[in-house]
C-alpha positions as CSV (number, residue, x, y, z in Angstrom):
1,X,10.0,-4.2,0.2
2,X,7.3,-3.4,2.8
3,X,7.7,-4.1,6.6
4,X,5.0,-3.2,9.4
5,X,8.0,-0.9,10.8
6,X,7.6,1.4,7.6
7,X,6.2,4.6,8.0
8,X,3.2,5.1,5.9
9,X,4.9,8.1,4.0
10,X,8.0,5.7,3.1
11,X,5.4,2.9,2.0
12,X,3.3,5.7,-0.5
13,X,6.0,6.8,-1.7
14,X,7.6,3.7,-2.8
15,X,4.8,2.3,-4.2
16,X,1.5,4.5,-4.4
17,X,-0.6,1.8,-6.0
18,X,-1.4,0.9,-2.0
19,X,-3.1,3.9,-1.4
20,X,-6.1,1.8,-2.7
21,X,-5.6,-0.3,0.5
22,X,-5.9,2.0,2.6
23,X,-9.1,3.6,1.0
24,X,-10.6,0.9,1.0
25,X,-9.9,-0.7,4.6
26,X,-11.6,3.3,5.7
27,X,-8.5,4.4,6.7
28,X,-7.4,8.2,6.2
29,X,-3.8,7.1,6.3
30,X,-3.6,8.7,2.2
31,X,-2.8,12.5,2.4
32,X,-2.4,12.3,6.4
33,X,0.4,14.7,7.9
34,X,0.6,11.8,10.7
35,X,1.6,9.2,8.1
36,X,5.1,10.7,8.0
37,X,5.6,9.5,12.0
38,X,3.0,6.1,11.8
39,X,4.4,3.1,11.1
40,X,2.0,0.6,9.0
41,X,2.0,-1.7,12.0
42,X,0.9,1.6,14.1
43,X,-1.9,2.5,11.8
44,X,-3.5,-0.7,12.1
45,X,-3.1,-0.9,15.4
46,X,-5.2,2.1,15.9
47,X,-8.0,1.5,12.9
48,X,-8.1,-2.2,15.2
49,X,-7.1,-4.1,12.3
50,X,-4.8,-6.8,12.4
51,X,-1.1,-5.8,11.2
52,X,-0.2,-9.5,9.3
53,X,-3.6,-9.0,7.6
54,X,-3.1,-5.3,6.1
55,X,0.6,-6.0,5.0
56,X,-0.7,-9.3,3.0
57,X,-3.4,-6.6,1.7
58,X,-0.8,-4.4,0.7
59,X,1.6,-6.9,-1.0
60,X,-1.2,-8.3,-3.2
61,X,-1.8,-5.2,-4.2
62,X,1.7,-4.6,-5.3
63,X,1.9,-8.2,-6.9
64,X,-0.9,-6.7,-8.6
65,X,0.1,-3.6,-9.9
66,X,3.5,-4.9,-11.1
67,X,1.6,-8.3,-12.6
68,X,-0.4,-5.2,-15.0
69,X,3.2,-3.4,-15.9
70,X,4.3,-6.8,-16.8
71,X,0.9,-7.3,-19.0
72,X,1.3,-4.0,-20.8
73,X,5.2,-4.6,-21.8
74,X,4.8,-7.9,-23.1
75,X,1.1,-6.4,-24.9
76,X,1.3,-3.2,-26.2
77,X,-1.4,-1.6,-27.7
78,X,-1.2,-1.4,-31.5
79,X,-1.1,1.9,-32.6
C-alpha cells in the first residue's frame, strides 16, 4: 500500500502503473537517480503540490489499473 513516507523508487517498483502520475503532474520523479532517497511526500513538496492530493492521484490510478486486470480475467478475448 502507498504512504507519502515511500520512497519514489519503492512506490515504482511496487506498482509502475503510477508512473503515469507522475508524467502527467510534470514531474521527473520516473527514471530519477534521486527517487531512490525522495519520499512521495518529499517530491511533492518540492514540485509545490499538495501531498494528500498526489497520493489520492496515485491510488486512483492503482484502483484503476487493478479494476482493468480484473476486466481482462473475468473477459478474455476469444481466440
Amino acid at each position: 500500500m502507498l504512504s507519502l513516507d515511500l520512497s519514489i523508487d519503492e512506490a515504482l517498483g511496487e506498482t509502475p502503473g503510477i508512473a503515469t502520475v507522475f508524467v502527467r503532474r510534470g514531474m521527473v520523479c520516473v527514471g530519477c537517480d534521486i527517487g531512490r532517497f525522495h519520499t512521495i511526500r518529499e517530491a511533492a513538496t518540492l514540485y509545490g503540490i499538495d501531498a494528500e492530493q498526489l497520493l489520492t492521484e496515485l491510488q486512483q490510478a492503482i484502483e484503476a489499473s487493478e479494476s482493468r486486470v480484473r476486466c481482462a480475467r473475468a473477459h478474455p478475448a476469444a481466440e
